[in-house]
N, C-alpha and C positions, 0 to 999 in steps of 0.2 A: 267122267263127270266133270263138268267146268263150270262157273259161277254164272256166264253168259246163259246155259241153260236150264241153273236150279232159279235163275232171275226170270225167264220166261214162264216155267211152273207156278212160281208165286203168283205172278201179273194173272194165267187163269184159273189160278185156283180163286183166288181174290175175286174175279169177277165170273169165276162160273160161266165164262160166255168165251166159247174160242175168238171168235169177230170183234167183240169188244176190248179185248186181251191185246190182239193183233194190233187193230188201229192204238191201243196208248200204246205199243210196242215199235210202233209205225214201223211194221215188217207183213211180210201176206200173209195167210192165214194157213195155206201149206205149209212155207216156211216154219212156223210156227208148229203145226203138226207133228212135223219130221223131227223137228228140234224133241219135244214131249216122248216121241218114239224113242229115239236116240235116249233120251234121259231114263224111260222105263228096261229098255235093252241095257244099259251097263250098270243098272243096279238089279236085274232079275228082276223085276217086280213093277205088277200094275199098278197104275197111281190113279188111275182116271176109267170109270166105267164107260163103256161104251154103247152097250146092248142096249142101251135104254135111251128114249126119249129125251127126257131132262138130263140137264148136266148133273153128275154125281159123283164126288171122290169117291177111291174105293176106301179101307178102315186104315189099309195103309197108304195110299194116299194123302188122305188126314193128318197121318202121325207125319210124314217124311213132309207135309205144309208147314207142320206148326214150329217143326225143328229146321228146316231151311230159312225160315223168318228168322229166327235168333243166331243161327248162324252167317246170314248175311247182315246182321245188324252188328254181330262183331269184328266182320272184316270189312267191314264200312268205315267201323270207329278204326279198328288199325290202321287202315288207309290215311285216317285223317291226321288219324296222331304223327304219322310219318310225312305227308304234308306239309304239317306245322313245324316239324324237324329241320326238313329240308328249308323252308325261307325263314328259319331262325334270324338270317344274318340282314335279312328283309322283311322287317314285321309291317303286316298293316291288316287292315280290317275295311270293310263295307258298309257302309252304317244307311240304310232306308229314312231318310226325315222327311217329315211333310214338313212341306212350306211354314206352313200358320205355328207350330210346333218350335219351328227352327227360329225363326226369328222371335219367338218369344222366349225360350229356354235356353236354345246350344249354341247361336253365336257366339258370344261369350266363355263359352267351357268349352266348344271345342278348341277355341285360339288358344286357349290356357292349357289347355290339356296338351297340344302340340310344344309350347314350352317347355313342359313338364316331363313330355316321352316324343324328345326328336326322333327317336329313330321309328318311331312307328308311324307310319303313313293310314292317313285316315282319309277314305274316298268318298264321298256323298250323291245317295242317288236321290232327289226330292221327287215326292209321289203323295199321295192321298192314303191313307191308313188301310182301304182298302186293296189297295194296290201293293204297297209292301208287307201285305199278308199274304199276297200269292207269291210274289218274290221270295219269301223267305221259304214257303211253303217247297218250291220249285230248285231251292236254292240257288236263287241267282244271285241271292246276299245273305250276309252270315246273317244283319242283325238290324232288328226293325226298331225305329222309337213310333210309338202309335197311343193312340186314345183307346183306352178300354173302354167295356169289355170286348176280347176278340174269341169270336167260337169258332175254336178248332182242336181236334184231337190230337192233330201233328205237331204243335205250339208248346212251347215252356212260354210263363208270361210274367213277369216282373216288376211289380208295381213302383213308380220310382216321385210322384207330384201328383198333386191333383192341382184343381180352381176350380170357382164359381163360374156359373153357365145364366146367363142374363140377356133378359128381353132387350134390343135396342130400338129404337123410335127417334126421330125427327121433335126438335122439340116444338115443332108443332104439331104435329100429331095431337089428336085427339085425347089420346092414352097418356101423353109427358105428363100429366099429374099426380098418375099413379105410383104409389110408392110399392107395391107390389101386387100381383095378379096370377089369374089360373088359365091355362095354357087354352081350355075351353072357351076361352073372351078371345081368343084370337081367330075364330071360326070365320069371320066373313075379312078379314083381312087379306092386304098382299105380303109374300114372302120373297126375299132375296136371300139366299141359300149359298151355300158352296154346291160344286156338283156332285156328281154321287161318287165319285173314285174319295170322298170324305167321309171318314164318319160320322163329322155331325149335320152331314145332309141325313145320314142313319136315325139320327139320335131325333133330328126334328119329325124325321115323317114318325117315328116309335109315338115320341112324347104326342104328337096331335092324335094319329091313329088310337089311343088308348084316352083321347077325351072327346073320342066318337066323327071324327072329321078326317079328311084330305085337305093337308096343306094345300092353300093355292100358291106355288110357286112360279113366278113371274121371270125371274134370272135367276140364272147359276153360273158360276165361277168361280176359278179355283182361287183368285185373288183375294185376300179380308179387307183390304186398303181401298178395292170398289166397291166393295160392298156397303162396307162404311160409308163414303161418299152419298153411296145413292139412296140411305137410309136419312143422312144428313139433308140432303133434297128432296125429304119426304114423298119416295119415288114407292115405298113400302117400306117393311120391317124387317128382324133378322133378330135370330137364336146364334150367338153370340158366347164362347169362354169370355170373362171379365178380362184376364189378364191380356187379350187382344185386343179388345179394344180399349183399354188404357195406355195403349200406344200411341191411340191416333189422336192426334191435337187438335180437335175441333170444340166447341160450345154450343154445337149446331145439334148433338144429339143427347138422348137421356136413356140410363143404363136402370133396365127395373127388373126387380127379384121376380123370379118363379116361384110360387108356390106348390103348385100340382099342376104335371108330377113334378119331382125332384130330376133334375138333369145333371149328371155327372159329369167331369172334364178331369177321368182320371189318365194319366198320361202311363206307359209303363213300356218295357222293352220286352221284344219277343223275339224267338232264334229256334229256331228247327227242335222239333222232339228227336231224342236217339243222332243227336249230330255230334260229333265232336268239338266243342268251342274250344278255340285257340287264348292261349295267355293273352293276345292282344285285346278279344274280344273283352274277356274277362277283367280284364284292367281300365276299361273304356268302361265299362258296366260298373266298376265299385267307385270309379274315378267322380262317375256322375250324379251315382248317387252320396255319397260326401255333399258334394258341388253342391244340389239342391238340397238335402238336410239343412246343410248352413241358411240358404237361403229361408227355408222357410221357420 
């Protein structure tokens, strides 16, 4: 019995579908077969009915699912812990930041934080919240800073800042008078958005969809600094964190409250369920939240 073929068990038992199994296994589905034979032959014992139509473990098939999940979830963690051993003498971590996120929060704390802990190297992959949710999901990085909420089962999530979420407008726009409004008065308007690898392209279509309408979104980009721009050129409007656009230095636009619904701009860090996070990570995570506490 080898891990290579109690990992293939899992993957069909999980999806009940040999073909299905195969392709996330990207091996052929004999292959596969042989592998499941192989695993029932050196333990004496059926795992998987056959006779029948429908896929079906057998009672002990079931049992030897549930106990090969927990078993490879703790030679996973050993793996990692040994991992984190071996480049003790080289610490570094992967950090997932979106753009809009990064220049509003981590500039700053990451430079400091590099002072603070030279010998850890801290690598940056910028992406959209959505995008380093599959990252982390896939583990192609330890550790995500993103805009909640994120739905996933596989996610630990760690709330670490929030800010206000505000209409922007041209102040000529129509609306610059308003000193606050309901997301439902925005129904025949243009929207300038981020694209959707964002969560608050998320968060705009949620917040319209639930005041009975489809955004009309006009432009998307990942940019907030055109966005701006072209809001200031009263080219259309935009759903906006506060703390971004009081970056941009113009008197060309006006920042108005939401009332319904309420939009959140809670920021928070997420990192693989059942993963082993490394001291570096760990240090990065408590470093940051200090950092912002003060701040706020």
């Amino acid at each position: 019995m080898n891990i290579k073929d109690i990992t293939y068990f899992i993957e069909v038992a999980k999806e009940r579908n040999f073909t299905r199994a195969a392709n996330n296994l990207h091996i052929s589905q004999p292959a596969l077969s042989k592998a499941i034979k192989i695993l029932e032959y050196e333990t004496n014992t059926k795992l998987i009915e056959r006779s029948t139509k429908s896929f079906r473990l057998t009672d002990e098939g079931e049992i030897f699912y549930e106990n090969a999940k927990k078993a490879l979830d703790i030679i996973n963690l050993e793996i990692y812990k040994l991992e984190d051993s071996l480049i003790a003498s080289k610490k570094h971590l992967t950090l997932g930041l979106p753009p809009v996120i990064g220049s509003v929060y981590f500039t700053s704390i990451v430079a400091a934080f590099k002072e603070e802990y030279p010998d850890i190297e801290v690598k940056i992959l910028e992406e959209g919240s959505n995008n380093i949710k599959d990252k982390i999901e896939d583990e192609t990085i330890e550790l995500g800073a993103v805009i909640l909420p994120i739905e996933s089962e596989n996610l630990i999530t760690t709330p670490v800042t929030d800010g206000e979420v505000m209409l922007v407008v041209s102040k000529k726009h129509k609306l610059s008078n308003r000193r606050s409004i309901n997301i439902v008065e925005l129904k025949n308007e243009k929207f300038i958005t981020f694209n959707e690898h964002f969560m608050m392209y998320d968060k705009i279509i949620d917040a319209c969809e639930s005041a009975g309408f489809s955004p009309d979104i006009i432009i998307q980009t990942s940019q907030w600094d055109f966005i701006i721009e072209l809001v200031a050129l009263n080219q259309g409007i935009t759903i906006m964190p506060k703390p971004i656009v009081e970056r941009f230095k113009t008197k060309d636009i006006k920042t108005i409250k939401i009332k319904k619904p309420d939009i959140s701009w809670d920021i928070g860090f997420i990192v693989k369920k059942d993963k082993y996070i490394s001291k570096s990570v760990k240090t990065f995570i408590k470093y940051v939240e200090q950092k912002l506490d003060k701040k706020g």
